[in-house]
C-alpha atoms as one frame of an Amber mdcrd trajectory, in Angstrom:
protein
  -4.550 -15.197 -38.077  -7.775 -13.822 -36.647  -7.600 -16.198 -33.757  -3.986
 -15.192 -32.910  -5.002 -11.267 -32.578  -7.753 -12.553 -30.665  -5.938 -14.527
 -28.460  -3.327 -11.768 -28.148  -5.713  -9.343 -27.161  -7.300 -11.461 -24.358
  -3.873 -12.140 -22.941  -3.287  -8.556 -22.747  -6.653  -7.706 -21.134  -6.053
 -10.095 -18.684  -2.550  -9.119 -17.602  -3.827  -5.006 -17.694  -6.968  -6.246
 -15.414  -4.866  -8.092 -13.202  -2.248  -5.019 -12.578  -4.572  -2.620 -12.097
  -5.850  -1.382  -8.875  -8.734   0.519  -9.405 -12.325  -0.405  -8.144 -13.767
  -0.691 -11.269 -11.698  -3.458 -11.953 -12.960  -4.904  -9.107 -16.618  -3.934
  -9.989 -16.396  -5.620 -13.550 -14.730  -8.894 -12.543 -16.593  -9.270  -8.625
 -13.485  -9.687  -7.002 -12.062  -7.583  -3.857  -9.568  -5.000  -4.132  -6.597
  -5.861  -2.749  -3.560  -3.146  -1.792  -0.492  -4.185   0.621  -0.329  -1.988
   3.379   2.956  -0.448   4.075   5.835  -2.628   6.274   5.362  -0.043   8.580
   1.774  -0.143   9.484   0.528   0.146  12.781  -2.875   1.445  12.850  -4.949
   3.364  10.445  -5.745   6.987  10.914  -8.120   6.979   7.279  -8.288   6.180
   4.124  -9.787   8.210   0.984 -10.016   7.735  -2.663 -11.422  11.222  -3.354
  -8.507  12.110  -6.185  -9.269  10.615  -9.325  -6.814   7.220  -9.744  -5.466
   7.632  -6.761  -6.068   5.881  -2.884  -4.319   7.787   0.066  -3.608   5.543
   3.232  -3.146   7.889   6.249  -1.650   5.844   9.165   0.548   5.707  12.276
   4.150   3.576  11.651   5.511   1.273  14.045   7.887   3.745  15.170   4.431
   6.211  16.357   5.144   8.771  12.703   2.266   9.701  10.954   2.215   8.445
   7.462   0.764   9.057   4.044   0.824   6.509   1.610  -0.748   7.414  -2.047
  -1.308   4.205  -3.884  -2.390   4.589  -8.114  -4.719   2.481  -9.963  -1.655
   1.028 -12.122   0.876   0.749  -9.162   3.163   3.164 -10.647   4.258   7.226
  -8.863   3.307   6.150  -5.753   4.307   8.569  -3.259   4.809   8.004   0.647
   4.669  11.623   3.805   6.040  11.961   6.597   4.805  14.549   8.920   8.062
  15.382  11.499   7.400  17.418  14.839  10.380  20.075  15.151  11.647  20.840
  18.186  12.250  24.169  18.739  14.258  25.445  21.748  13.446  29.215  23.268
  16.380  31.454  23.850  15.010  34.128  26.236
């Protein structure tokens, strides 16, 4: 019975390792962080992780926006900006 709970466990540790992305995951197993970049991407403007849990992608689209894209450690409330330019017309 001990061995099954054991077993169990690992299984679970293993699957929680593998779906998080957090740099202390990749830290404790020597592997390389990887996060898709958005269909979108173009270029990158920057990239910061200075929010605890959470990785913020600022880029420019294909189509020449300015994007945000806010990825978690556990892949979940992710969160995408887009900074718009109004046009505003001057009645005199």
């Amino acid at each position: 019975m001990k061995n099954i709970i054991l077993f169990l466990f690992l299984i679970v540790l293993v699957i929680m390792l593998n779906g998080c992305q957090s740099r202390a995951v990749s830290r404790w197993t020597g592997t390389a962080l990887k996060l898709k970049l958005p269909a979108d991407f173009e270029k990158p403007i920057s990239f910061t992780s200075g929010r605890k849990n959470e990785k913020d992608l600022f880029y420019w689209s294909n189509d020449g926006q300015m994007k945000v894209k806010t990825y978690t450690d556990w892949g979940l409330l992710e969160s995408e900006i887009i900074f718009i330019k109004e046009h505003r017309e001057l009645n005199d």
